[in-house]
Every structure is written in structure tokens, then in C-alpha cells.
C-alpha positions as CSV (number, residue, x, y, z in Angstrom):
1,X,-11.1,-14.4,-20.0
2,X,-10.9,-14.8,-16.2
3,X,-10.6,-11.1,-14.3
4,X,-7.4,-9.6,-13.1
5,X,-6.6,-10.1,-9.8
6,X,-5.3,-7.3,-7.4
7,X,-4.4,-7.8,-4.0
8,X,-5.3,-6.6,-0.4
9,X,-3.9,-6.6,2.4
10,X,-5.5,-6.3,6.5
11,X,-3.0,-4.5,8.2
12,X,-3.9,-5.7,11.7
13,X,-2.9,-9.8,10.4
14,X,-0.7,-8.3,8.3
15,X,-2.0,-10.7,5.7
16,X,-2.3,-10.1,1.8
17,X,-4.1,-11.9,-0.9
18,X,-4.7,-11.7,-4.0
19,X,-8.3,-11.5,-5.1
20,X,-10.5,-10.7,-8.5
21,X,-10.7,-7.3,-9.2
22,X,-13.7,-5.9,-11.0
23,X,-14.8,-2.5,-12.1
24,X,-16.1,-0.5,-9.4
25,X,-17.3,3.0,-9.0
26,X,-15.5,5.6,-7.6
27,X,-18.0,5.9,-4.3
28,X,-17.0,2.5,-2.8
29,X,-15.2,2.5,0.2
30,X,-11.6,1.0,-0.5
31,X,-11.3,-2.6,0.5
32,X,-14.5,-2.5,-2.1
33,X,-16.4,-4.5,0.3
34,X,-14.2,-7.2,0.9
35,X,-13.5,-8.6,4.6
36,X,-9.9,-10.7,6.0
37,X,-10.8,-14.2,6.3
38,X,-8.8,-13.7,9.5
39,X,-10.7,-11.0,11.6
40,X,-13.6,-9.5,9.6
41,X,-12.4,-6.3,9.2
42,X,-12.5,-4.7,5.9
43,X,-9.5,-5.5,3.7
44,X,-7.3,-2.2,2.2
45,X,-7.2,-2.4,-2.2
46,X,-3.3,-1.9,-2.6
47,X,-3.1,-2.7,-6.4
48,X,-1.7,-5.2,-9.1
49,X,1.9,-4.5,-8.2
50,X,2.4,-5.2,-4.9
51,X,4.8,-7.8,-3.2
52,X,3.6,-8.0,0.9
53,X,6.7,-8.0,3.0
54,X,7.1,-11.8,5.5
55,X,4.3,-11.6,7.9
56,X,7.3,-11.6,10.7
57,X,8.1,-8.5,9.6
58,X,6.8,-6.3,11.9
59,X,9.3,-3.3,10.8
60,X,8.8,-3.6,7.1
61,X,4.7,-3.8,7.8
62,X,4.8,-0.9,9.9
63,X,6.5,1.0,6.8
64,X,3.5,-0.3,4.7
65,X,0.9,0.8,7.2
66,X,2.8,4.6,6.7
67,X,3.0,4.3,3.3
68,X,-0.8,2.9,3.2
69,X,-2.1,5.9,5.6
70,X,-0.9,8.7,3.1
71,X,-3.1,7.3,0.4
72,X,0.0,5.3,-1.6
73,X,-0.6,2.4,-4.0
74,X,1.1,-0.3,-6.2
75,X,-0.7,0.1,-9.0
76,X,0.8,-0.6,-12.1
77,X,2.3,2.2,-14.4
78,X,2.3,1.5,-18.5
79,X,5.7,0.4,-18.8
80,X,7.6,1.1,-15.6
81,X,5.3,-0.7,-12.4
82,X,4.6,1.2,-9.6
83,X,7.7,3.5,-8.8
84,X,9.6,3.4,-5.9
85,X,7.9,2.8,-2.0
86,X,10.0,3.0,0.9
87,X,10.1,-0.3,2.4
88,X,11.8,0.3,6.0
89,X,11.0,2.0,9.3
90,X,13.9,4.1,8.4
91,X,13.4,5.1,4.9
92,X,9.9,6.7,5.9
93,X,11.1,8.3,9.2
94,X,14.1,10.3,6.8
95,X,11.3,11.2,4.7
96,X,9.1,12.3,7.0
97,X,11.5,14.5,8.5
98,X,12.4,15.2,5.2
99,X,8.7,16.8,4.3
100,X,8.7,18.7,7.6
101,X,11.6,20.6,7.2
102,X,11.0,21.4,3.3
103,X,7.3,21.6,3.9
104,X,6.4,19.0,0.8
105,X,3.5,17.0,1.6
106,X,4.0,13.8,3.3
107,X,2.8,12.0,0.4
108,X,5.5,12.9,-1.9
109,X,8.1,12.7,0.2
110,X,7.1,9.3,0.7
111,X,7.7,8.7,-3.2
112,X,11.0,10.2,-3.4
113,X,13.6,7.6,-3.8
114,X,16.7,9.8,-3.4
115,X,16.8,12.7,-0.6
């Protein structure tokens, strides 16, 4: 049987793909090595469950970059996906705001669906 593929994403292109995934340990860095066709820098592992937003999007990949740079994932749950990401400008500036008046931890915040 062929190995699962999980995708990656370079945040700088704002380009995903999906690639094999194999076993790795724990120490590699987290683009496991693997380098955008586009610009050489080293892609970001994101998970089996996610769906990039159109590269045009410059809002909705500036929302992933937040979501990315507190250490959030698509990887998928055992019967439910990943849970819920905020996918607009807006929904991570209301929960950022939200995590420093309540003093929660960014990262979180970030998963709350409902404020």
C-alpha cells in the first residue's frame, strides 16, 4: 500500500501540496526536510486535514500564518477531523484580544470556535 499523504504548505508562496508522509522522529525539524519547489525554503508539515485557502487570498493566508505561528495543525482526530481553525483576519484578531483580556494562551483561544 502506497503511504499517506499529508500536506505542506510555504507560507511566503502561499503554496500547499500534498506530499508522502512517512514516520519520522520526533527531533526533525517540521517541514521534515522538505523544500517549496518555488523558493527553497523549507516547507511547514500542516497535517492530513487541511484544505489551503485560494492563493489570492492574502487575508485568509495571513490567518493561517497566525494560526501556523502558535503551533496549530490539521491533523486528523478519530472520528471528528481537525476541529475548528479560524479562517479570517478577523476571527483571530477577536481571539487574540480575546486571550489578552482573559489571560488564556493564545493557542487556545485560537481553537475556540464560540467567544
Amino acid at each position: 500500500m502506497p503511504p499517506a499523504k499529508s500536506s505542506y504548505v510555504c507560507l511566503p508562496c502561499r503554496a500547499s501540496y500534498k506530499l508522502a508522509s512517512y514516520h519520522r522522529p520526533a527531533q526533525e525539524p517540521v517541514g521534515h526536510g522538505r523544500h517549496c519547489p518555488r523558493c527553497a525554503r523549507e516547507l511547514v508539515h500542516v497535517g492530513a486535514a487541511f484544505a489551503p485557502p485560494p492563493r489570492r487570498d492574502t487575508h485568509a493566508w495571513r490567518a493561517l500564518s497566525a494560526v501556523l505561528n502558535a503551533g496549530i495543525r490539521f491533523h486528523m482526530g478519530c472520528c471528528d477531523g481537525p476541529g475548528w481553525r479560524p479562517r479570517t483576519l478577523r476571527e483571530v484578531k477577536e481571539r487574540a484580544a480575546y486571550a489578552r483580556r482573559t489571560g488564556e494562551p493564545l493557542r487556545q483561544a485560537l481553537l475556540r470556535r464560540d467567544l
